[in-house]
C-alpha positions as CSV (number, residue, x, y, z in Angstrom):
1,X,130.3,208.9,65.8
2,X,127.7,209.7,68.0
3,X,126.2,213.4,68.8
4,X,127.3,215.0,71.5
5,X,129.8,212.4,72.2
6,X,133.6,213.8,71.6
7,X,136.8,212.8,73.3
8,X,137.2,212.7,76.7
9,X,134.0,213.3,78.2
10,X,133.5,209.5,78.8
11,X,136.0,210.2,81.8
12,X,135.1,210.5,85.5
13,X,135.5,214.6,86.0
14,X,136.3,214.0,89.7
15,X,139.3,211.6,89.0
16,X,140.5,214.3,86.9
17,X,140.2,216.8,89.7
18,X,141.9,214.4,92.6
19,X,144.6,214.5,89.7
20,X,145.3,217.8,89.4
21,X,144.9,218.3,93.3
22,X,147.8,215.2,93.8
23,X,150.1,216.8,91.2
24,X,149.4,220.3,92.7
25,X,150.5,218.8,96.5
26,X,153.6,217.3,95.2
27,X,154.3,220.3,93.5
28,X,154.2,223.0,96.7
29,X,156.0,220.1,98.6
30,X,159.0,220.2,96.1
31,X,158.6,224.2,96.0
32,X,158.7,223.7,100.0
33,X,161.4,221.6,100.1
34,X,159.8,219.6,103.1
35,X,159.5,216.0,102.4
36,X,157.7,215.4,105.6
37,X,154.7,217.4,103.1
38,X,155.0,215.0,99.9
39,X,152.2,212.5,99.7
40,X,152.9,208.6,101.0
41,X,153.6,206.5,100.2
42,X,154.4,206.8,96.4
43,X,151.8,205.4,94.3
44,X,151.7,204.0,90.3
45,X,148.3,202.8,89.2
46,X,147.0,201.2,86.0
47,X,143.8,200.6,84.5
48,X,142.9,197.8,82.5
49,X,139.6,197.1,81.4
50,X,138.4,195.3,83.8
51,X,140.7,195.8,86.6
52,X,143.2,198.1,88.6
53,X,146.9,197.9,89.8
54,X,148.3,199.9,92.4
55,X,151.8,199.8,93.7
56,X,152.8,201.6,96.9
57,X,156.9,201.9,98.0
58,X,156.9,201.3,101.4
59,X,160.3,200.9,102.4
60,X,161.3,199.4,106.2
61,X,157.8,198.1,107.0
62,X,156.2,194.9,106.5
63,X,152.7,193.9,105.6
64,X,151.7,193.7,109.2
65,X,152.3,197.4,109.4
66,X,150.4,198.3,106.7
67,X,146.3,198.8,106.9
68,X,144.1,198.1,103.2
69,X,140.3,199.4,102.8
70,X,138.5,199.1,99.9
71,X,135.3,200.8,99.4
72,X,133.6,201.4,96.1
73,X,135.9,203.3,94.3
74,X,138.2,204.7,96.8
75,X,141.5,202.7,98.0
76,X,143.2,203.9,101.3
77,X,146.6,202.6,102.7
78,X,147.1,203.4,106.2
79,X,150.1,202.8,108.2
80,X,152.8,203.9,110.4
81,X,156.7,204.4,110.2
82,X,158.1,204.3,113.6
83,X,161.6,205.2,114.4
84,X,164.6,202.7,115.2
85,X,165.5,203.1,119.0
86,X,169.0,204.7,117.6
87,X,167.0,207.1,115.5
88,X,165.6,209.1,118.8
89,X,169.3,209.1,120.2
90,X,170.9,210.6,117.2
91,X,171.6,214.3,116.2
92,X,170.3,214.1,112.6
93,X,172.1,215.7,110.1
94,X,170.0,214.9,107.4
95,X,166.0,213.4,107.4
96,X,164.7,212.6,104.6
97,X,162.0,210.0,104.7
98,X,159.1,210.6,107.2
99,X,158.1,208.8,110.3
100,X,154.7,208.6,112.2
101,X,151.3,207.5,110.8
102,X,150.4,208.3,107.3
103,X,147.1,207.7,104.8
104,X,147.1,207.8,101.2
105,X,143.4,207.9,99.6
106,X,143.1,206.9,96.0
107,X,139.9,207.6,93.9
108,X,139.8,204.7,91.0
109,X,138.0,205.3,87.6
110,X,135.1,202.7,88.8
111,X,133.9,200.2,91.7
112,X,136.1,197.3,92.4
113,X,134.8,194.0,94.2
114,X,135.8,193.9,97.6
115,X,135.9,190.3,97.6
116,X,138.1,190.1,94.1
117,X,141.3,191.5,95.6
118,X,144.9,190.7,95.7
119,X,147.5,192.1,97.9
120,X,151.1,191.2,97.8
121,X,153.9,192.8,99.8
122,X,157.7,192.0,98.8
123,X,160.9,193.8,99.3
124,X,158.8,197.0,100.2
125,X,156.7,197.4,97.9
126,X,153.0,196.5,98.4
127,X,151.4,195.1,94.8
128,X,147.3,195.5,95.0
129,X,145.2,193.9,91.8
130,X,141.9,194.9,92.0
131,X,138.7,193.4,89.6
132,X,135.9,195.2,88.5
133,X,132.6,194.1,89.4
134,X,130.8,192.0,87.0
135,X,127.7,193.5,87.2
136,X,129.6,197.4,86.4
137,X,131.9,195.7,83.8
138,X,131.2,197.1,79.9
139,X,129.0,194.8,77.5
140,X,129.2,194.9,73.7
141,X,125.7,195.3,72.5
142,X,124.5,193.6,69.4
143,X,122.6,195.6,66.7
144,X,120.0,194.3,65.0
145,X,120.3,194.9,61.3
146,X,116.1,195.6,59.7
């Protein structure tokens, strides 16, 4: 084991933080009851070693609704929800799932290459896959034995 070196610390601290701040918002928006406050769209991401997979629920749009940018190590789907014609006619008795524009920023645990992503959208649910760099991507380092 190395000195100084213990568990954890190999970690972005600001990932951890936009963590904590996500799971803090979605908890004051359940406390709230408001759902027009809860982030969106929902997001599950996983890390592999060399690259990143987000999914996004997007229910009732289509990929031509939906906006991608990709810079460094940040991920932000925009889009908007716009109402059915009905919808504005209707005395709601329930509303549950928000309309209008929304943004969802995600912070990644490292660069991606801009030109090394994949987007997929299917049955509302966009699929992202997202490669690490070459150039940022861990090496194993030989050591020489004397």
């Amino acid at each position: 084991m190395l000195l100084g070196r213990t568990r954890g610390f190999d970690r972005d601290p600001f990932a951890e933080v936009q963590r904590l701040q996500e799971d803090m918002n979605r908890l004051f928006a359940d406390f709230a009851g408001s759902p027009a406050t809860r982030l969106y769209p929902p997001v599950n991401l996983w890390l592999g070693e060399n690259s990143v997979a987000v999914t996004a629920e997007l229910p009732g749009l289509s990929a031509e609704d939906v906006d991608l940018t990709i810079r460094e190590d940040t991920l932000t789907i925009r889009g908007e929800r716009k109402p059915a014609d009905e919808a504005e006619k209707a005395s709601w008795h329930r509303r549950e799932r928000p309309l209008g524009a929304f943004s969802r920023t995600v912070s990644l645990s490292y660069r991606v290459d801009p030109d090394q992503v994949q987007a997929r959208f299917q049955n509302g649910v966009l699929e992202i896959e997202m490669q690490r760099p070459e150039v940022d991507r861990p090496r194993k380092i030989q050591i020489s034995k004397h």
